[in-house]
N, C-alpha and C positions, 0 to 999 in steps of 0.2 A: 279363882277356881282353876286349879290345873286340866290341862287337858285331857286325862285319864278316866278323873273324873267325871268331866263332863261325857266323854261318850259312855263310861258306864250308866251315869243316870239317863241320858236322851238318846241313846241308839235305839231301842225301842222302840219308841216313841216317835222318833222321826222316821223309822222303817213303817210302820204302819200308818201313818203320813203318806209316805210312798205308795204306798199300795193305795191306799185313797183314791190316790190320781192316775192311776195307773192300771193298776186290778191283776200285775205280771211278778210273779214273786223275787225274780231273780233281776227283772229290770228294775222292782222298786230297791232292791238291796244294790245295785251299780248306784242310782241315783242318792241311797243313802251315804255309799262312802262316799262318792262325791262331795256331800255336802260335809261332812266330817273333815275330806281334806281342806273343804274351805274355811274350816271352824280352824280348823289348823295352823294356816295361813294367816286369817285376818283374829284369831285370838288377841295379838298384840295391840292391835288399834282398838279393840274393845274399848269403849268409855267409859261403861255403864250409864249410860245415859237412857238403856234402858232395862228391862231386867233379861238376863242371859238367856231365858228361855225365850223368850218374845225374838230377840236375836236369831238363835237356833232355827226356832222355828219359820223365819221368814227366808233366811239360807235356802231350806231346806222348799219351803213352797215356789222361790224363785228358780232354781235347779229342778223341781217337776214342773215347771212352765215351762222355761226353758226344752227341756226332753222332748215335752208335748210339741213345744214347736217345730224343733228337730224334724223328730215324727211325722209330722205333716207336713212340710218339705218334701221328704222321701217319696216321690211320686209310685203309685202302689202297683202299676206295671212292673218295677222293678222286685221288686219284693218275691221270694221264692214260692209257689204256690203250696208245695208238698209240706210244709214246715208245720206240724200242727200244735197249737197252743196247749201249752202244759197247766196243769193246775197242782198246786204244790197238795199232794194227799193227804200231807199230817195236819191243815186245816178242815174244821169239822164242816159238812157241807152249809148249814146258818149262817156261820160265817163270811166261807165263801161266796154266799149269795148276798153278803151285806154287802161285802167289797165290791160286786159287779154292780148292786143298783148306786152304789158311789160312783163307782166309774163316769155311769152315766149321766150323774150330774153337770152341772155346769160350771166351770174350772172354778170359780169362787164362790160357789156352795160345797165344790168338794174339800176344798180347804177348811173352811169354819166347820162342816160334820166332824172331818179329820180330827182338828182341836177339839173340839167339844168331847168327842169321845173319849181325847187323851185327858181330861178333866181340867182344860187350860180354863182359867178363868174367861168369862164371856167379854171383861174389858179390856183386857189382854187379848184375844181373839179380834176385838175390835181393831187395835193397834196395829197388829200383824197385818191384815187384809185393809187398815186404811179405812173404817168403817166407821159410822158412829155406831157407839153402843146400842143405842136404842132399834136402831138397824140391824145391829147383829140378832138381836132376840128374835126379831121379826123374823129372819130368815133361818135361823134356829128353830124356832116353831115350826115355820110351810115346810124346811128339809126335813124335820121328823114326820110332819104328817106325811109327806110322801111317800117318805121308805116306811113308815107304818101300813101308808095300802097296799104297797107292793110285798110289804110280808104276809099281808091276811092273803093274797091269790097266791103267794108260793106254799104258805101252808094248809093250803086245801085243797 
C-alpha cells in the first residue's frame, strides 16, 4: 500500500483516535500528522507481520501517550491563565459531549472506545492495546455502560 493511500483511507480515523485522548481539536490534528509522519518514515520496515491498520493504529495511540505525557510534565503554573479552550463549532454538541466523557477515561479505555468506534475489529483492538480478547470485550462492555449513564444525565 502506498503512502497516499494509506492516509486517505486512515486519516480519519486516526484523527478521531486523537480526539479520543485528547478532547482539543487542533492538538488532536498536530498529534495526527505526527503520526502520519511516522507512517511515513517507518513504511519501509513495514513487515506485515501484522495488518496495516493494527500498525496505524498503535503509531498513532503511542504518540497520544506520548503528548499526554508531555502534557503532564508541563508543570501548570507555567501555563498562560487567559487562554480559553476552544471547541471546534462545526461538531454537533452529542458529539462533543462523547469526546469529553472519553477524555475522561482512563488512557486504555480511551483507546479501545476510540477503536471500537472506528469499527476496528475487537481482536485486533486486543493486539493494538496488548490485551486478551476476552479482556477487550469485557472493558468494551463497562466503557459503553459508562458513557451510556453519562448520556442519560446530559440528556435530561
Amino acid at each position: 500500500m502506498v503512502f497516499e493511500e494509506i492516509y486517505k483511507t486512515y486519516w480519519s480515523k486516526v484523527f478521531r483516535i486523537c480526539m479520543g485522548y485528547v478532547n482539543d481539536h487542533d492538538w488532536a490534528k498536530d498529534i495526527a500528522q505526527e503520526t502520519f509522519v511516522t507512517i511515513w518514515q517507518q513504511l519501509p520496515k513495514f513487515r506485515n507481520e501484522s495488518a496495516i491498520g493494527t500498525w496505524i493504529f498503535r503509531i498513532a495511540s503511542n504518540n497520544c501517550l506520548r503528548q499526554i505525557e508531555r502534557q503532564n510534565r508541563i508543570p501548570r503554573s507555567e501555563m498562560p491563565e487567559q487562554i480559553e479552550e476552544t471547541i471546534a463549532h462545526d461538531i454537533e454538541p452529542a458529539v462533543q459531549f462523547l469526546y469529553k466523557c472519553i477524555s475522561e477515561l482512563p488512557e486504555t479505555d480511551r483507546l479501545i472506545i476510540s477503536l471500537e468506534l472506528e469499527d476496528i475489529k475487537q481482536a485486533e483492538i486486543a493486539k493494538i492495546v496488548g490485551l486478551s480478547e476476552t479482556n477487550t470485550r469485557v472493558k468494551i462492555y463497562r466503557i459503553k455502560e459508562r458513557l451510556a449513564k453519562k448520556f442519560e444525565s446530559y440528556e435530561h
